[in-house]
N, C-alpha and C positions, 0 to 999 in steps of 0.2 A: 743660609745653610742651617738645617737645624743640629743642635746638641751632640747626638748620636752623627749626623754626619760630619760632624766639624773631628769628631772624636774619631771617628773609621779614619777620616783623612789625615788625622797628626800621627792614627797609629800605624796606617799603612807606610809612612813614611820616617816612619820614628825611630831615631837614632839620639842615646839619650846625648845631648847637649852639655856639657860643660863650662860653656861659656860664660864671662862674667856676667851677674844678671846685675843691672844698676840699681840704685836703692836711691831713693828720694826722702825728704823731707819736707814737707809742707806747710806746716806750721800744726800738728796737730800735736798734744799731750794725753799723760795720762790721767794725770792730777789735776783735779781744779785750781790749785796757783799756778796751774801752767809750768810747772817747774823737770817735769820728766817727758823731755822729748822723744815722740816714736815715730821710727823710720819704717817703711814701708818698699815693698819690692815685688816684680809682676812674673810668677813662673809660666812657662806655656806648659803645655800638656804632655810634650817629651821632657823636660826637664825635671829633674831632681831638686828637692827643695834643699838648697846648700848655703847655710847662714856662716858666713864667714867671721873672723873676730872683726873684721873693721870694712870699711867704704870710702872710697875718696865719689864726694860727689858734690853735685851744685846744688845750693839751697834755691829752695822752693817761698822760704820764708825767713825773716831773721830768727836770730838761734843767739843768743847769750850774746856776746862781742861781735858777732858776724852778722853781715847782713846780708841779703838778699842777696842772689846771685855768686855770694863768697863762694869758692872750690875749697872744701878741708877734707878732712878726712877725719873719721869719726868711730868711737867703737862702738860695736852690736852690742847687746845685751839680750838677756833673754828673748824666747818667741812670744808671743801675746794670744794667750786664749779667746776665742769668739769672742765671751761673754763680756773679756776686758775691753774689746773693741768694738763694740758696741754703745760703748758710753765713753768719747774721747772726748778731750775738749779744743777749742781755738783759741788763742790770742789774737784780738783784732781792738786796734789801737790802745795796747796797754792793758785789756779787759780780756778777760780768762771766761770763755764760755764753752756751753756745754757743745758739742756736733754729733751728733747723727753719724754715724759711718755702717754700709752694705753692703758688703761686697762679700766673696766664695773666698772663706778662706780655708788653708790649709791646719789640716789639724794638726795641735801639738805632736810632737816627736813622729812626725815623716822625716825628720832630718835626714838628708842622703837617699830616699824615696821618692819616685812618682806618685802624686796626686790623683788618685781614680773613685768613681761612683762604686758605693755596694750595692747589694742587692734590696737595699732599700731608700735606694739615690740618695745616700749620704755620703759626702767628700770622706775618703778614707785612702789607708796607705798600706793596707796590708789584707781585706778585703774585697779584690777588685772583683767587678762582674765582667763578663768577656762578651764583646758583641759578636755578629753572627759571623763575623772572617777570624776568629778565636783570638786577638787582640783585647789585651785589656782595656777596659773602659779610662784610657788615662782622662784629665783634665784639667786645664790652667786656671792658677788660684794666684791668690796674693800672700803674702807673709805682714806681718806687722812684729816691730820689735822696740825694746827702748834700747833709745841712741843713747851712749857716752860720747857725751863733752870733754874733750881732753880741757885741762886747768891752765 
């Protein structure tokens, strides 16, 4: 299904969603001591980008005292601009390295908005283009954010 169809079809059916959206952790940081963990979470194309203060969810990686698989609950913190997520880093055995990350993200402050293409197919939230059934161009993106570690 291409782009624009995948898009006609979320918005012929689009009812925006509320639902908890789950947020992960995987082991990625923002700082090279690896010391500022960011959680990440997957919007679809009806939903609203809605960063809650906190997340109960299962690690993807260990995290400070927690390991793998632990269930905690964790606060959000700020959103993560493109340019920050661009250059994240891994811990992989003790050793804080750089990663690569690529994905469609949502721009800063859609908070409480759908994610849609402008007219210059750039992910935006308040400039939507309308396809030819006059439905906005919505589209699903990711959020990235740094997690708080409660102490």
């Amino acid at each position: 299904m291409s782009s624009s169809a995948e898009s006609l079809a979320n918005c012929a059916n689009c009812a925006d969603s509320d639902r908890p959206v789950p947020w992960f952790f995987i082991g990625n940081y923002l700082d090279a001591r690896c010391t500022q963990p960011v959680l990440h979470a997957s919007f679809e194309a009806c939903q609203s980008v809605n960063i809650p203060r906190s997340a109960s969810l299962d690690l993807g990686a260990p995290l400070g005292t927690h390991k793998r698989y632990d269930h905690v609950d964790l606060g959000l913190g700020r959103q993560l601009a493109e340019s920050e997520v661009k250059n994240l880093y891994r811990k992989e055995d003790g050793v804080c390295r750089p990663e690569k990350v690529s994905f469609k993200l949502a721009p800063t402050g859609c908070e409480g908005k759908r994610v849609c293409r402008d007219a210059a197919g750039q992910l935006s939230c308040n400039t939507c283009t309308r396809l030819p059934n006059g439905c906005p161009n919505f589209e699903g993106t990711r959020v990235y954010v740094l997690g708080i570690v409660p102490k």
